[in-house]
C-alpha positions, 0 to 999 in steps of 0.5 A: 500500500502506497500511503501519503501521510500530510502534515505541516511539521514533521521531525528531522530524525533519520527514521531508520536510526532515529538520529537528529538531523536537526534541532526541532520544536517537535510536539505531540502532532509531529511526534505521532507522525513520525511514530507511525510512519516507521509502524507503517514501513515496518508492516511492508508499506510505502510511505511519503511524507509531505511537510515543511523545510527547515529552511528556505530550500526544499528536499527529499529525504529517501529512507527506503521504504519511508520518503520525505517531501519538505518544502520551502519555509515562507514564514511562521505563525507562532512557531509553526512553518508555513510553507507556501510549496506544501500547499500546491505542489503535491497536487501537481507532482505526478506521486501515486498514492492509495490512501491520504492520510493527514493529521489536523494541526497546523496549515496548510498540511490538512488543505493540501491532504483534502485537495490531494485526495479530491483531485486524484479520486482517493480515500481521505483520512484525517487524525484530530489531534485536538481542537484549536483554542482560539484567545491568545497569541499574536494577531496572526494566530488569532487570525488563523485561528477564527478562519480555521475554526470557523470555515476550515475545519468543517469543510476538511472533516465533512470531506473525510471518508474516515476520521481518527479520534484519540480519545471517546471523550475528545469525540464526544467533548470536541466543538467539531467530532460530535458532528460526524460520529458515524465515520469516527474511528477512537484510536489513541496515541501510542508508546514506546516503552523500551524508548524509556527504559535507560540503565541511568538511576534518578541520581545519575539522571540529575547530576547529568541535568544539573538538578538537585539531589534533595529535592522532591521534582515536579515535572510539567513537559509541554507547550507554554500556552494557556492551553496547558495551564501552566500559570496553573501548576506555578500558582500551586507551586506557591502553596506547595513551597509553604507546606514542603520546602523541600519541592521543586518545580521543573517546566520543560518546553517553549511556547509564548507564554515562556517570558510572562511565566518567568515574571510570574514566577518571580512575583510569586517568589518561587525560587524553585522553579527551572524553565528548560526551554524546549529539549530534544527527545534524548534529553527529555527521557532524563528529565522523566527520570530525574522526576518524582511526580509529573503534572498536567494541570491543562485546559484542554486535550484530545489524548495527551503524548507527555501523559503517556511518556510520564507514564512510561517513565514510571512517575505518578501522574497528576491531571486536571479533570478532562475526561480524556485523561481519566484514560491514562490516569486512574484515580488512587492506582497510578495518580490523582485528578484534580478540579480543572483550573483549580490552583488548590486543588492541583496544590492539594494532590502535589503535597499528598503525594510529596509526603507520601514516597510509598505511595509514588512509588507504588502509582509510578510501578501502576503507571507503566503497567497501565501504559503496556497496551498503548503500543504503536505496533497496535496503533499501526493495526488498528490505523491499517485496518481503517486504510484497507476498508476505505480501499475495499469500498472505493 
C-alpha cells in the first residue's frame, strides 16, 4: 500500500536510526507522525511524507521504504512553518498514492491532504489531534485561528471518508467530532516503552541535568500556552513551597507564554522553579527520570503524548479533570485528578503525594503497567485496518 501521510511539521530524525538531523520544536502532532510512519514501513508499506523545510530550500529525504517531501519555509505563525510549496505542489507532482492520510494541526498540511485526495479520486483520512483554542497569541494566530475554526475545519472533516479520534471523550467533548460520529474511528496515541527504559538511576539522571539531589521534582513537559495551564501548576507551586520546602518545580518546553511565566514566577517568589526551554527527545527521557511526580494541570486535550511518556517513565501522574485523561490516569492506582483550573486543588494532590514516597512509588510501578497496551505496533493495526476498508469500498 502506497500511503501519503500530510502534515505541516514533521521531525528531522533519520527514521531508520532515529538520529537528529536537526534541532526541532517537535510536539505531540509531529511526534505521532513520525511514530507511525516507521509502524507503517515496518508492516511492508510505502510511505511519503509531505511537510515543511527547515529552511528556505526544499528536499527529499529517501529512507527506503519511508520518503520525505519538505518544502520551502515562507514564514511562521507562532512557531509553526508555513510553507507556501506544501500547499500546491503535491497536487501537481505526478506521486501515486492509495490512501491520504493527514493529521489536523497546523496549515496548510490538512488543505493540501483534502485537495490531494479530491483531485486524484482517493480515500481521505484525517487524525484530530485536538481542537484549536482560539484567545491568545499574536494577531496572526488569532487570525488563523477564527478562519480555521470557523470555515476550515468543517469543510476538511465533512470531506473525510474516515476520521481518527484519540480519545471517546475528545469525540464526544470536541466543538467539531460530535458532528460526524458515524465515520469516527477512537484510536489513541501510542508508546514506546523500551524508548524509556535507560540503565541511568534518578541520581545519575540529575547530576547529568544539573538538578538537585534533595529535592522532591515536579515535572510539567509541554507547550507554554494557556492551553496547558501552566500559570496553573506555578500558582500551586506557591502553596506547595509553604507546606514542603523541600519541592521543586521543573517546566520543560517553549511556547509564548515562556517570558510572562518567568515574571510570574518571580512575583510569586518561587525560587524553585527551572524553565528548560524546549529539549530534544534524548534529553527529555532524563528529565522523566530525574522526576518524582509529573503534572498536567491543562485546559484542554484530545489524548495527551507527555501523559503517556510520564507514564512510561514510571512517575505518578497528576491531571486536571478532562475526561480524556481519566484514560491514562486512574484515580488512587497510578495518580490523582484534580478540579480543572483549580490552583488548590492541583496544590492539594502535589503535597499528598510529596509526603507520601510509598505511595509514588507504588502509582509510578501502576503507571507503566497501565501504559503496556498503548503500543504503536497496535496503533499501526488498528490505523491499517481503517486504510484497507476505505480501499475495499472505493
Amino acid at each position: 500500500m502506497k500511503i501519503g501521510y500530510f502534515t505541516t511539521q514533521f521531525p528531522h530524525k533519520n527514521p531508520l536510526t532515529g538520529e537528529v538531523i536537526f534541532h526541532s520544536h517537535d510536539g505531540g502532532v509531529e511526534n505521532v507522525a513520525y511514530s507511525l510512519a516507521i509502524e507503517m514501513a515496518k508492516r511492508g508499506h510505502e510511505i511519503s511524507i509531505f511537510t515543511s523545510s527547515r529552511d528556505s530550500t526544499n528536499s527529499i529525504e529517501d529512507y527506503g521504504k519511508i520518503k520525505i517531501y519538505r518544502y520551502k519555509r515562507n514564514f511562521f505563525v507562532g512557531q509553526a512553518p508555513i510553507s507556501l510549496d506544501l500547499l500546491y505542489k503535491p497536487l501537481v507532482s505526478d506521486l501515486r498514492l492509495d490512501v491520504v492520510h493527514t493529521h489536523m494541526g497546523n496549515l496548510p498540511a490538512p488543505l493540501t491532504a483534502l485537495f490531494f485526495s479530491v483531485i486524484k479520486n482517493k480515500p481521505f483520512i484525517v487524525t484530530q489531534h485536538g481542537d484549536w483554542i482560539g484567545g491568545y497569541g499574536g494577531i496572526k494566530r488569532r487570525i488563523g485561528v477564527f478562519l480555521f475554526n470557523n470555515c476550515l475545519c468543517d469543510l476538511i472533516l465533512s470531506r473525510a471518508n474516515s476520521v481518527i479520534g484519540l480519545s471517546k471523550s475528545h469525540v464526544q467533548d470536541s466543538r467539531f467530532l460530535n458532528k460526524y460520529l458515524k465515520k469516527i474511528e477512537v484510536i489513541p496515541n501510542g508508546i514506546n516503552l523500551n524508548d524509556f527504559e535507560i540503565s541511568l538511576s534518578k541520581e545519575e539522571c540529575r547530576n547529568l541535568l544539573n538538578l538537585p539531589e534533595d529535592k522532591s521534582i515536579i515535572l510539567f513537559v509541554g507547550s507554554l500556552t494557556p492551553r496547558k495551564a501552566p500559570d496553573i501548576l506555578l500558582n500551586a507551586m506557591k502553596k506547595i513551597v509553604q507546606e514542603c520546602s523541600d519541592s521543586y518545580l521543573v517546566l520543560v518546553g517553549d511556547g509564548s507564554w515562556k517570558n510572562d511565566l518567568k515574571e510570574m514566577a518571580n512575583t510569586l517568589g518561587i525560587n524553585d522553579v527551572l524553565f528548560t526551554g524546549f529539549i530534544e527527545d534524548d534529553m527529555k527521557i532524563l528529565y522523566y527520570k530525574a522526576a518524582d511526580i509529573f503534572a498536567l494541570p491543562s485546559l484542554s486535550e484530545a489524548f495527551p503524548l507527555t501523559l503517556m511518556e510520564a507514564a512510561a517513565s514510571g512517575l505518578p501522574l497528576v491531571g486536571s479533570g478532562l475526561e480524556c485523561l481519566k484514560e491514562i490516569i486512574d484515580v488512587d492506582y497510578n495518580g490523582f485528578l484534580t478540579k480543572t483550573g483549580d490552583q488548590d486543588d492541583l496544590a492539594s494532590k502535589l503535597i499528598y503525594l510529596i509526603n507520601n514516597k510509598d505511595l509514588r512509588l507504588k502509582m509510578g510501578i501502576n503507571s507503566k503497567d497501565k501504559v503496556r497496551n498503548f503500543s504503536w505496533e497496535k496503533v499501526a493495526q488498528d490505523t491499517e485496518q481503517v486504510y484497507i476498508n476505505l480501499l475495499s469500498k472505493s
